[in-house]
C-alpha positions in Angstrom: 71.8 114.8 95.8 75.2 114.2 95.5 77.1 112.9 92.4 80.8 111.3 92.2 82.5 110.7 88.9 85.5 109.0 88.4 88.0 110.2 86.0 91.8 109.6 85.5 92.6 113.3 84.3 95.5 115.3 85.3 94.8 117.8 88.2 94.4 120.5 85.2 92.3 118.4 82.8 90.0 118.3 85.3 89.6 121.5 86.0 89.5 122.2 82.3 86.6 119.4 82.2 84.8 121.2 85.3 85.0 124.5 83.9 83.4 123.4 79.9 80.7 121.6 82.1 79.6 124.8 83.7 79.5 127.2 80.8 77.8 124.3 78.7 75.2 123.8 81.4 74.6 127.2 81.5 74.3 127.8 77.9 71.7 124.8 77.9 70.0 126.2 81.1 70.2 129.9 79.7 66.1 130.9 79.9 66.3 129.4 83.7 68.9 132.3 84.7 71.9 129.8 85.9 74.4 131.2 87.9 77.9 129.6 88.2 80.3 131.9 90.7 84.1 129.9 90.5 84.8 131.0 94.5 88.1 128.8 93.7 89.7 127.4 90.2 88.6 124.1 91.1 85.3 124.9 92.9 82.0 126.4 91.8 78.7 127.1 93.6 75.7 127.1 90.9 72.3 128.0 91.1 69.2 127.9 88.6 65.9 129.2 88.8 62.8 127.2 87.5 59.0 127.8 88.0 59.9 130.4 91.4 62.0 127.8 92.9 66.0 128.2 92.9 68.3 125.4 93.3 71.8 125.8 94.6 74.4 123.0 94.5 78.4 123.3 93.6 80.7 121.3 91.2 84.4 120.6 92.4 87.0 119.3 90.6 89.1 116.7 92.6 91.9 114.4 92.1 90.4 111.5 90.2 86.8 112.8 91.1 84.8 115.4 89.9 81.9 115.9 92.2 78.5 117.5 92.0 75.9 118.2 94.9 72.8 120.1 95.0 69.8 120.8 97.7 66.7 119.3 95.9 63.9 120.8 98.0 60.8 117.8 98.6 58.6 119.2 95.7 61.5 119.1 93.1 62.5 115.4 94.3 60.8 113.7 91.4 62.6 115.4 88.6 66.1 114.8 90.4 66.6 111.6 88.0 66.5 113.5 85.0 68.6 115.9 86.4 70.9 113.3 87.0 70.5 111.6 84.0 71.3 115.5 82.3 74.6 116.1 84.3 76.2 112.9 83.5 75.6 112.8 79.8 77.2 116.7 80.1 80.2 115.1 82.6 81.2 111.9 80.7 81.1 114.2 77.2 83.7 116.6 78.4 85.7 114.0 80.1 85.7 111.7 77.3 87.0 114.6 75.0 89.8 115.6 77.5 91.0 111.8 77.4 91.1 112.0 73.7 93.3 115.2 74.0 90.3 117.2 72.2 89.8 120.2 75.2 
């Protein structure tokens, strides 16, 4: 799964936006033991573990684009809409508040 969204944030807002998104999802996600490991400022793999099964993916912050993308594994595939549904409610919060100067 792989999910683009657009923004028109400085280089730093962005980052800022990325960063707030991954402690807030792992606050949320806290009793499925979320991992988010920054291996750059602008790039971070994730994982969470649910019912045995852990899923990895990795949020980057890029010009005009933040993207997400994660390995769903075949047995997991019918929950990916809510995922979705969860990560861009959490992106378009954080990026609305950084265009209204509130990060």
């Amino acid at each position: 799964m792989r999910l683009e969204f657009a923004h028109n944030l400085s280089a730093e807002e962005a980052r800022r936006v990325a960063h707030k998104v991954a402690a807030d999802y792992a606050e949320r996600f806290a009793r499925y033991s979320p991992q988010v490991d920054w291996k750059e400022p602008d790039h971070a793999e994730i994982s969470i573990t649910a019912k045995g099964v852990t899923l990895e993916g990795s949020f980057t912050s890029q010009p005009g684009t933040l993207v997400f993308e994660a390995k769903v594994p075949f047995l997991l595939r019918p929950f990916s809409g809510m995922a979705k549904d969860v990560i861009e409610k959490q992106v378009e919060l954080w990026v609305g508040r950084a265009q209204r100067g509130e990060l």
